[in-house]
SEVO-377084 format. One record per residue: residue number from 1; residue in one letter; x, y, z of N, C-alpha, C in turn. Coordinates in steps of 0.001 Angstrom, whole numbers, plus 500000, padded with zeros to 6 digits. Each point is the difference from the previous one (the first is absolute). Example, Ala and Ser with C-alpha at 12.3 -4.5 7.8 and 13.67 -1.06 7.14 Angstrom:
REM SEVO-377084
pos  code  n.x  n.y  n.z  ca.x  ca.y  ca.z  c.x  c.y  c.z
1  a  513190  494310  507800  499110  501190  500000  500900  501200  500000;
2  s  499650  501050  499280  500820  501190  500060  499230  501090  500730;
END
This chain:
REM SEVO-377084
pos  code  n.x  n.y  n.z  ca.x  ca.y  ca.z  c.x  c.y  c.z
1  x  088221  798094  487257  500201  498885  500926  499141  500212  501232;
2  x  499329  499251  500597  499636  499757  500760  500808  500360  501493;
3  x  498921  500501  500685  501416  500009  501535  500289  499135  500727;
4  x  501155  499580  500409  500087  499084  501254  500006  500278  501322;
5  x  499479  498983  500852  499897  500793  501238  501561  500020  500543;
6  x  500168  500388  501090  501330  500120  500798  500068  498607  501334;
7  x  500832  500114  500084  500527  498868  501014  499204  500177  501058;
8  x  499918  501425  500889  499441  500096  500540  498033  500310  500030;
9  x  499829  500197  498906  498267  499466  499673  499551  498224  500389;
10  x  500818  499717  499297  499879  498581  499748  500287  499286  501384;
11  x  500637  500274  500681  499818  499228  501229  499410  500416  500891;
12  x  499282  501361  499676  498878  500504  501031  498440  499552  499526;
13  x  499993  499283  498553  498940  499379  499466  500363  498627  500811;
14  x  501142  499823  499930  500065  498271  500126  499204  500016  501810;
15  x  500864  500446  500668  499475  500411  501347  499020  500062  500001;
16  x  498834  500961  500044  498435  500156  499903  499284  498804  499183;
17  x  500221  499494  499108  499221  498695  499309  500648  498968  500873;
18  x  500607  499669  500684  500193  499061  500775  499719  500001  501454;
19  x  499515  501378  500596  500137  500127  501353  500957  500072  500625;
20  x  501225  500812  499634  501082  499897  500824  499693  501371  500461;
21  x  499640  501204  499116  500121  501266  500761  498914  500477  498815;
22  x  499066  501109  500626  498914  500790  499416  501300  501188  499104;
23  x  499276  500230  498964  501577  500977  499278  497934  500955  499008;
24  x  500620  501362  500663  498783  501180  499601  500486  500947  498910;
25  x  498882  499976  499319  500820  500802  498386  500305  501265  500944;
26  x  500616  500543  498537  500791  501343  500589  499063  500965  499620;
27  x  499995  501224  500580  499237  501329  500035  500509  500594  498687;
28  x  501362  499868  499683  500220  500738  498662  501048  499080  498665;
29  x  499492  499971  498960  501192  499449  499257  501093  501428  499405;
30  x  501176  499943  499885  500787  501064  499619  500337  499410  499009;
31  x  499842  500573  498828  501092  499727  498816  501155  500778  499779;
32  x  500970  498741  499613  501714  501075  499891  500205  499616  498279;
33  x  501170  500702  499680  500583  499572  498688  501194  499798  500142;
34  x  500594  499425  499328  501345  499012  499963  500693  500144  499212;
35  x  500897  500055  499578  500939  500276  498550  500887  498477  500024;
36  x  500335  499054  501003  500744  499003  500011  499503  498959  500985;
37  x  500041  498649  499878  499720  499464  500736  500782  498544  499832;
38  x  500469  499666  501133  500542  498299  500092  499584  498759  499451;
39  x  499743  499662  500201  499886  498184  499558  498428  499995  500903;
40  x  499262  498909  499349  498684  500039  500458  500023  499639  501492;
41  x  501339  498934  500483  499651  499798  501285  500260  501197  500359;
42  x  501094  501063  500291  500635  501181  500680  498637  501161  499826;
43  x  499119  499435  499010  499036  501122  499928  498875  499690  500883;
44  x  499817  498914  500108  498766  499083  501001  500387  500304  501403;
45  x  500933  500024  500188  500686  500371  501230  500234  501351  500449;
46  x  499823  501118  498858  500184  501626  499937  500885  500343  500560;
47  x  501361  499423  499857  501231  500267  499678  500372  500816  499172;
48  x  500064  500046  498504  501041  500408  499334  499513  501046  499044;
49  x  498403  500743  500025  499460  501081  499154  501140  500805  500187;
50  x  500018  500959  499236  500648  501262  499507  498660  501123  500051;
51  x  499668  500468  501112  498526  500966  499701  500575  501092  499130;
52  x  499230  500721  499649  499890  501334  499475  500255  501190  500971;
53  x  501000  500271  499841  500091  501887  500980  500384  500869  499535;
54  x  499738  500960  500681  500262  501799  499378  498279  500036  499215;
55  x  500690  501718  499304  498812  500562  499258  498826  499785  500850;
56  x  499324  500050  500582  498726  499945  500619  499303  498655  500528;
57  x  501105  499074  499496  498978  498981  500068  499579  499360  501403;
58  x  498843  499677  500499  499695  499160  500843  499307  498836  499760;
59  x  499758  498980  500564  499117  498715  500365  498527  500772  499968;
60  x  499032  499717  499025  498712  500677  500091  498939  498452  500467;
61  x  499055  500205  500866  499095  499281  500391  498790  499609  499263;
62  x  499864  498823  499471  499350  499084  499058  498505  500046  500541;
63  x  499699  499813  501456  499020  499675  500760  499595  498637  500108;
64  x  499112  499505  501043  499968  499245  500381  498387  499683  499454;
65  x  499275  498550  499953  498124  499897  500048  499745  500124  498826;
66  x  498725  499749  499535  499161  499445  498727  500195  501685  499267;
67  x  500100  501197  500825  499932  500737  498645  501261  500447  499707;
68  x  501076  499093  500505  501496  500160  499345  500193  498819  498895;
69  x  499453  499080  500446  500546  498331  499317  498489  499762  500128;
70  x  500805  499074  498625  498364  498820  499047  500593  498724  501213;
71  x  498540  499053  500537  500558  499176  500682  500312  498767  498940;
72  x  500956  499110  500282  501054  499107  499709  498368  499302  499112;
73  x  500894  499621  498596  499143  498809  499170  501184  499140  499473;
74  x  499850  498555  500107  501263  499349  499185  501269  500909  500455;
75  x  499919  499485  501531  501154  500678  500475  501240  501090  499715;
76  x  498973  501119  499087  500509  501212  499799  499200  501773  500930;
77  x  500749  500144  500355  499180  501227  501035  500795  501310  499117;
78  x  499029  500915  499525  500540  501426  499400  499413  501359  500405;
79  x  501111  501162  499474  499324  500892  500827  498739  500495  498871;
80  x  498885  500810  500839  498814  500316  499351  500696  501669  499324;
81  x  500206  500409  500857  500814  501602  499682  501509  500204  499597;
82  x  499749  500958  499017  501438  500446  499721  501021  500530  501064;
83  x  501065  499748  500257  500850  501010  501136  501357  500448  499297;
84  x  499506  501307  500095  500871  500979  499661  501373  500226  501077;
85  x  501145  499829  499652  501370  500794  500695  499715  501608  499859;
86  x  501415  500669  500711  499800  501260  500135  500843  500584  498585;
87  x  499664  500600  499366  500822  500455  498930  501909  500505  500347;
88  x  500896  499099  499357  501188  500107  500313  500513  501183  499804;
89  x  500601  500553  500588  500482  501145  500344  501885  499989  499400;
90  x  500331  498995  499531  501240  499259  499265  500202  498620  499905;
91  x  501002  499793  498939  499812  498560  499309  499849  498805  501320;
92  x  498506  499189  499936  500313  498777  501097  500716  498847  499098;
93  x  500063  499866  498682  501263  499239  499115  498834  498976  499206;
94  x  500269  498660  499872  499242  498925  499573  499296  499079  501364;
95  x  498897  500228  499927  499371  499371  500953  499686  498418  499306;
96  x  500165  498963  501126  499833  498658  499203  499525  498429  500857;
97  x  499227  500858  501045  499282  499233  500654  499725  501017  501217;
98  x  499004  499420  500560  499181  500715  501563  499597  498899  500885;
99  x  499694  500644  501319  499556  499252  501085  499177  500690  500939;
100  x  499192  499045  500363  498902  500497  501048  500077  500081  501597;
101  x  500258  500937  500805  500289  499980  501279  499042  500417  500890;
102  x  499794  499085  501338  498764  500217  500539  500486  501267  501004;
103  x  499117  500407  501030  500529  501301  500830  500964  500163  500562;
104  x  500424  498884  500746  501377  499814  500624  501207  499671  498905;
105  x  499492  500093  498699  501570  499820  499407  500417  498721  499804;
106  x  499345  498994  500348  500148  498516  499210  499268  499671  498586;
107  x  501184  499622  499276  499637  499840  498485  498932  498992  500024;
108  x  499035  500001  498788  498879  498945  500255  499909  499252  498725;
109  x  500547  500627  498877  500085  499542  498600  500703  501047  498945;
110  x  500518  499273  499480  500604  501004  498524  499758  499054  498885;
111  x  500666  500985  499151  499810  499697  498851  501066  500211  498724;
112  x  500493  499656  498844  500836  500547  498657  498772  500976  499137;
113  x  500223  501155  500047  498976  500723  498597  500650  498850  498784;
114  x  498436  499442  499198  500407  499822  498454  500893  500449  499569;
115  x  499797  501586  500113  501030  500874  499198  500202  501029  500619;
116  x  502182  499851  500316  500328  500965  501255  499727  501392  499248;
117  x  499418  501303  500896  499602  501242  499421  501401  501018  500761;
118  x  500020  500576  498761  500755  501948  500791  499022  500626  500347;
119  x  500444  500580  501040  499553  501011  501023  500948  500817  499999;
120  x  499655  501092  499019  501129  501034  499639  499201  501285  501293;
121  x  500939  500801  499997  499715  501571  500418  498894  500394  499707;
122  x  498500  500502  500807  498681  500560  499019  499336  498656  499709;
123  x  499944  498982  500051  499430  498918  499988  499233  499260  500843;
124  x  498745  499185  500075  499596  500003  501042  499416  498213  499815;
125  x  500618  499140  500438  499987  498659  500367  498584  499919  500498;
126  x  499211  498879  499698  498415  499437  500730  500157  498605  499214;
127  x  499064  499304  500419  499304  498891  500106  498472  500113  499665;
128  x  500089  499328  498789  498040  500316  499283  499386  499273  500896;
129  x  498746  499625  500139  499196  499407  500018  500001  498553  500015;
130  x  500185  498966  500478  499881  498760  499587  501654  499465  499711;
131  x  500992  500901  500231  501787  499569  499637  500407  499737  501075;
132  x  499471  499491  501302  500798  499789  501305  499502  498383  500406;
133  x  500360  498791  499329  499734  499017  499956  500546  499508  501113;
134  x  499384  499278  501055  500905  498862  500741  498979  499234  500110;
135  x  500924  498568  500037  499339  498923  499989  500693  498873  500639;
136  x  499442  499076  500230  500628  498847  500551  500305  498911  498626;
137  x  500706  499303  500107  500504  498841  499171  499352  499065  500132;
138  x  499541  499185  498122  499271  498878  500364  501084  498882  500020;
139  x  499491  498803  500713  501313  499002  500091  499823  499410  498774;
140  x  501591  499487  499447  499999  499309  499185  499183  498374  499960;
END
């Protein structure tokens, strides 16, 4: 699936394409993992994730600029590089969606994995090449 942006992306796009307020990408994207998540509005809103904790895990940094991300074609933007997590140190459970957080900790987009993965003990969670899709919606 494709990612959606967050409530708060989207009205900092709406803002800047209209002239209400200049809104400056962020210095870092963070990726988290999720094991649960709400209803698409409660998720747009980054309310209701369930992150991943214990065993080692942290939010690892995606990066930002052309040699992190392919720029946007047919309103899909992906990453160019793989990003590796830190190898779990104990079970992080079924991971089954992620989200992208800029430096300060505002969500910017998530996503449902196709297919939710275990992240057992000794295991080590990444993102290939080209699997971090976000995109905007075409209108019906």
């Amino acid at each position: 699936m494709s990612g959606m942006y967050s409530d708060f992306l989207a009205n900092k796009i709406n803002d800047h394409i209209n002239g209400v307020a200049s809104y400056t990408a962020p210095t870092e994207i963070n990726l988290a993992l999720f094991t649960a998540r709400g209803s698409i509005a409660q998720a747009c809103a980054g309310t209701t994730f369930t992150e991943v904790t214990g065993g080692s895990y942290a939010r690892v940094n995606a990066g930002v600029g052309t040699v992190n991300w392919n720029g946007s074609a047919a309103r899909l933007c992906d990453n160019k590089l793989s990003v590796p997590f830190v190898t779990a140190t104990a079970d992080w459970g079924i991971v089954t969606c992620y989200g992208a957080y800029d430096q300060a900790a505002n969500l910017l987009w998530w996503a449902d994995l196709t297919t939710p993965k275990s992240v057992p003990d000794g295991a080590t969670a990444s993102f290939a090449t080209g699997t971090i899709d976000v995109s905007l919606p075409q209108g019906a």
